[in-house]
N, C-alpha and C positions, 0 to 999 in steps of 0.2 A: 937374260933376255935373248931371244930368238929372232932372227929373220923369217920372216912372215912366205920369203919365197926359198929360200934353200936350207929354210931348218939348222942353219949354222949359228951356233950360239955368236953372240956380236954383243963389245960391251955396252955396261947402261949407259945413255944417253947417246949414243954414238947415232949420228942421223943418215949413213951409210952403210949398206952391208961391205965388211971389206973382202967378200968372194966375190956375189953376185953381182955387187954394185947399186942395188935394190936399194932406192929411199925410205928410211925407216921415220914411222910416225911416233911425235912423244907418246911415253908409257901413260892412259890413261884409266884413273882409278875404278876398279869397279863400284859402283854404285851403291851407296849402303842402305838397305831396307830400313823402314821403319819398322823398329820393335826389333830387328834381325842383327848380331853383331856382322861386321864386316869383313868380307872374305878373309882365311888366311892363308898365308905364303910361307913358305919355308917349313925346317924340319917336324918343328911340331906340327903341321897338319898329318904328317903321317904318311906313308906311305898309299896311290890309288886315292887321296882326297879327293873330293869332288868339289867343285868350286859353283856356286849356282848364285845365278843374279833374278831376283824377282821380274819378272815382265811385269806387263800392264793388266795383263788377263789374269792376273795372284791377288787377291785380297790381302791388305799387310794385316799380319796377325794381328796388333793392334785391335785392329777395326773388325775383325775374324770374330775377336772376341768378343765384342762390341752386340755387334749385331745380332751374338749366336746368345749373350743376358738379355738382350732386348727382347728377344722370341720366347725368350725362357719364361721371366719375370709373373709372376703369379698376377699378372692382371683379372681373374675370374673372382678371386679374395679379396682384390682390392672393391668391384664391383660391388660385391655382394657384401661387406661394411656399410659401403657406402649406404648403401638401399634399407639396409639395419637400422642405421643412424636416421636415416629419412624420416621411419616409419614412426620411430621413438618419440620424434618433436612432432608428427603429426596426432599421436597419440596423447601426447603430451601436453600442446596447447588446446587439442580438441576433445578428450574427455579425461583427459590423467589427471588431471588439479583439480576440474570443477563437477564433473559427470555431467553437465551437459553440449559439451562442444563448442567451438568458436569457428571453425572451419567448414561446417555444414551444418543446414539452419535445424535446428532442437524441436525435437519429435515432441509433438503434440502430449500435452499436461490433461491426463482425466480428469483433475481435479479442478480445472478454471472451468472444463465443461461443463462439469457438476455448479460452481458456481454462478456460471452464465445462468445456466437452467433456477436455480434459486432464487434467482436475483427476478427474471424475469415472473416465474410463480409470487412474488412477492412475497417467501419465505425468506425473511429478512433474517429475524432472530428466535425463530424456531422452523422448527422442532429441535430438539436438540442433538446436534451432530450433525443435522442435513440441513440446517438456515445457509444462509451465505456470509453471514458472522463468523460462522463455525470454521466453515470450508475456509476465509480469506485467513483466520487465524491460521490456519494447516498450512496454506499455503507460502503465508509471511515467516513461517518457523521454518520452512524448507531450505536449503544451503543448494538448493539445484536451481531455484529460481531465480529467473538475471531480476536486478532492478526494475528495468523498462516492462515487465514483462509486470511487477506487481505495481508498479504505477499505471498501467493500463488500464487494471481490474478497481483501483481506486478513482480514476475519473469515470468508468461506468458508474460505480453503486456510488458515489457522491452525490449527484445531482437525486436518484431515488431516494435518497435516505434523509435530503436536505426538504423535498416535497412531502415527504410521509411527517415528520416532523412537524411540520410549518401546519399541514390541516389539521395535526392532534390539538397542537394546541389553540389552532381558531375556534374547535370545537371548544373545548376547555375553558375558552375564554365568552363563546357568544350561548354554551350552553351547561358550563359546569358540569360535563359527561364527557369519560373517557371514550376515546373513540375505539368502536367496538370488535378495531381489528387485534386490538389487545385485552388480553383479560384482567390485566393489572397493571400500575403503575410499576411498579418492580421489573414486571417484561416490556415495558416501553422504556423504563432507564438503560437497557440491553443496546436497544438501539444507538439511545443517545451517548451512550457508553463508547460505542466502534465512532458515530458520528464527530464527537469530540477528539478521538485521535486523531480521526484526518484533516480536520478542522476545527483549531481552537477559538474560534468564531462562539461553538455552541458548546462551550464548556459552561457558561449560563445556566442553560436549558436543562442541563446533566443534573446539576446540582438541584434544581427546582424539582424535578423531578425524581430526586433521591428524596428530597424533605417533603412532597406529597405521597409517595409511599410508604415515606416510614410514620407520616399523619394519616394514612389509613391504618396503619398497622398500632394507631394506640401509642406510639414513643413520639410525644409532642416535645419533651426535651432534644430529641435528635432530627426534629422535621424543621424545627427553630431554628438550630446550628445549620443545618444545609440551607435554608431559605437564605438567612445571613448570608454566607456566603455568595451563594450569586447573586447577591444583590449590591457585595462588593465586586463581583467582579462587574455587574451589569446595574450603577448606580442611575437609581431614580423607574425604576423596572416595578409598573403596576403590580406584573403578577407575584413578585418577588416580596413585596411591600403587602400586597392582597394577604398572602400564604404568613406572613409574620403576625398579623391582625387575627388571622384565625387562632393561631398557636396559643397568644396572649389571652385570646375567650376561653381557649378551652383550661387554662392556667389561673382563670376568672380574674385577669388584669384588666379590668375595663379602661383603666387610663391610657395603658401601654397600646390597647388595643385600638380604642379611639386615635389613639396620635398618629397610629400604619393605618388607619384606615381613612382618613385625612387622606394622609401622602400619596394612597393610592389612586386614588376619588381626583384629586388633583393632577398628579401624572396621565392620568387616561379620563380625560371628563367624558368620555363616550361609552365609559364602560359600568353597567348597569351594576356589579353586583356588589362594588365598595362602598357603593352608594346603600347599596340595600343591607349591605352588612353593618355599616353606621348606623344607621337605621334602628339595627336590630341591639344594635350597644348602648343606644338613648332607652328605648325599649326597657331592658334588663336592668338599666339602670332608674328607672322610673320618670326619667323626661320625655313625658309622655308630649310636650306640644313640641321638644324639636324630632321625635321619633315619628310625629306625624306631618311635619315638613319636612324631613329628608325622603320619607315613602313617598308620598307626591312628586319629587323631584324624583325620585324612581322611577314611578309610571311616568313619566316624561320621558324617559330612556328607554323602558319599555312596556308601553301599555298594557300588552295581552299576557302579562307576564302572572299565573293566578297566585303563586304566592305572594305577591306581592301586595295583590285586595286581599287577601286571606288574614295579612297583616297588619294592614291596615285598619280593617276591620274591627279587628281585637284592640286597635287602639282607639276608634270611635267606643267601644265597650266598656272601656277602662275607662273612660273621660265621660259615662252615662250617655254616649250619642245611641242609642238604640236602630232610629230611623237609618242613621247613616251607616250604622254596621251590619244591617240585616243588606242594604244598598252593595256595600262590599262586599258580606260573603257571598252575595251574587252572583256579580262579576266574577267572583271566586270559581264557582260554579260552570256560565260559562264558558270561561276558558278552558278550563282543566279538562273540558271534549276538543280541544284542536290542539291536536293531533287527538284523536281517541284512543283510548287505551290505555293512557297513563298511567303508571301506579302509582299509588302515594308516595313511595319512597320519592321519586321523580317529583310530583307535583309539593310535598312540604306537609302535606295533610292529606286526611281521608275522605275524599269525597263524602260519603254516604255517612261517616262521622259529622263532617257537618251540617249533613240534611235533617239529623237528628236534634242536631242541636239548636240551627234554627229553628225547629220547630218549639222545642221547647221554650225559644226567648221569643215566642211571638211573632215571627218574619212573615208566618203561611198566614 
C-alpha cells in the first residue's frame, strides 16, 4: 500500500502516513465488470500489468454480445418462412382440397350458364347432351360444385318441371293426347325421371308414365306392372286405375277390366273417359242395354265428344234402332269438324268411312 502523497510505501490498513502524516483512505476494491474477472494484484499479474476498471461509457461484454446476436440473427429467413407458410394455408383452404376456393368468391361455372340458357329455352330433356337434364346431371357429378350452388339450380327448374308436368297430363286426362312438346311417352318419363329426384311427391307420375309407354310399345305385361305400382304408391289415383283397365282389355279380361274401370269412374266421376271405357267393356261383352246407359251418361260428361255418338250409334244398330243410329252417326259427323281437321286416328273412325256407310243403311 502507498501514500497517496509521498509515495512511501505505509502498512495495510494503517490510516496515517508515518512520513508525511497524510490521512490514508480504507483500501477500496476495484469494481468487478460483469462478464470480466476481477482485477489482479500481485505476482502473478506479471510484470507492467495493467489494471483497468470498466467506466460507464464500456458496454459489458455480456450485453456486447448481446446486442451484436441480436443484429446478427437471420430475421430476413425468419420472414420469409413465415410468408411461405401463409401462402400454403391460403392455398390450401382456398383451392388445394376443393379447386374452388373458400377465400375468394368462385369464378363463374359455364355450365350453370348453359343450363340457365336451357332451362329458359325449354330444352328440358332434349336434345341430348344440351337439355338441362343433361347439363344438371354434369353438373351434380362435378366435385368442384359447392352444394348451395346446386341447390340453387334445383329450386330454378323445380317449379318448370312441376308446371310442364301438370299441363301434360291435364291434356292426357281432358284429351287422351300427348302433349305435343314431346314425341313420346318415353321422352316425357325423362322428365319425370329428374322430376322424381327432386321431389318424391311425383314418383307417381314416373311410374304412370313408364306403363303408358311401355302400353304404346306393345309390352301390356310391363305397362300393368308399372300402372300397379303407382297406384300403390298413389292409392285410389283414376288415372292409375284408368291405365290397369286398359291393360286387362287388351289381355281380353273383361272382368278384371270392368272392376278398374268401376274404380276409376268412381274416383273421378267428372272424368269422361272410364266411363266411356265401361261402356265399351258392356259393348264387347254384349250388354248391349247397360253399354247403352253408360254412353249416355258419357255424353252427359261430354257432349260434343264424336266418338262417343259413333258408339252409341252401333249400339242403337245392334239392338235394330236404325232411326236412332243413323240420329247418332250424325252427331258423329257433326262433331268430328270442331276443331276441323281431325284424323281418324284422333277421332275413333273414319269420317268419310262412315258417310259410306250410312248410306248404305238408309240414313240419306
Amino acid at each position: 500500500m502507498q501514500c497517496p502523497g509521498c509515495q512511501k510505501p505505509v502498512p495495510e490498513g494503517a490510516k496515517f502516513c508515518g512520513f508525511c502524516g497524510a490521512a490514508l483512505s480504507p483500501a477500496v476494491p476495484h469494481p468487478t465488470v460483469r462478464g470480466e474477472a476481477p482485477p489482479v494484484s500481485g505476482p502473478e499479474a506479471g510484470p507492467g500489468a495493467v489494471f483497468r476498471v470498466a467506466g460507464p461509457e464500456e458496454a459489458a461484454p455480456s450485453e456486447a454480445v448481446g446486442e451484436a446476436g441480436r443484429r446478427g440473427f437471420p430475421w430476413v429467413l425468419v420472414w420469409a418462412l413465415a410468408g411461405a407458410g401463409l401462402a400454403f394455408l391460403v392455398y390450401w383452404f382456398g383451392v388445394g382440397r376443393t379447386g374452388r376456393g373458400i377465400l375468394w368468391p368462385q369464378r363463374p361455372n359455364p355450365a350453370m350458364a348453359q343450363f340457365r340458357e336451357a332451362l329458359h329455352q325449354d330444352r328440358l330433356v332434349t336434345p341430348e347432351g344440351q337439355s338441362a337434364y343433361d347439363i344438371y346431371l354434369q353438373l351434380k357429378n362435378d366435385p368442384g360444385i359447392k352444394p348451395e350452388k346446386l341447390r340453387e339450380l334445383v329450386s330454378e327448374a323445380t317449379p318448370r318441371l312441376v308446371e310442364v308436368q301438370r299441363s301434360v297430363f291435364q291434356k292426357w286426362r281432358d284429351e287422351s293426347k300427348l302433349d305435343p312438346r314431346f314425341h313420346s311417352w318415353a321422352e316425357f318419363c325423362r322428365l319425370l325421371e329428374w322430376l322424381s329426384t327432386l321431389d318424391a311427391t311425383y314418383v307417381p307420375e314416373y311410374y304412370y308414365c313408364q306403363g303408358q309407354a311401355a302400353f304404346e310399345a306393345g309390352d301390356y305385361n310391363r305397362a300393368l306392372t308399372a300402372f300397379q305400382q303407382a297406384l300403390q304408391r298413389r292409392p285410389n289415383w283414376a288415372l292409375a286405375l284408368n291405365g290397369i283397365g286398359r291393360c286387362y282389355v287388351r289381355k281380353r279380361d273383361w272382368s278384371q277390366a270392368e272392376r278398374y274401370y268401376r274404380q276409376a269412374a268412381a274416383a273421378d266421376p267428372a272424368w269422361v273417359y272410364p266411363v266411356a271405357n265401361l261402356a265399351g267393356v258392356y259393348w264387347q261383352t254384349k250388354r248391349y242395354a247397360e253399354a247403352e246407359q253408360t254412353y249416355r251418361q258419357a255424353l252427359q260428361l261430354a257432349p260434343t265428344k264424336p266418338y262417343l255418338h259413333y258408339s252409341l250409334g252401333h249400339v242403337y244398330l245392334q239392338t235394330r234402332r236404325r232411326p236412332q243410329a243413323c240420329a247418332a252417326f250424325q252427331n258423329a259427323l257433326k262433331y268430328s269438324q270442331n276443331p276441323p281437321g281431325q284424323r281418324p286416328e284422333d277421332l275413333g273412325f273414319d269420317p268419310e268411312e262412315l258417310r259410306r256407310q250410312m248410306s248404305r243403311w238408309g240414313c240419306y
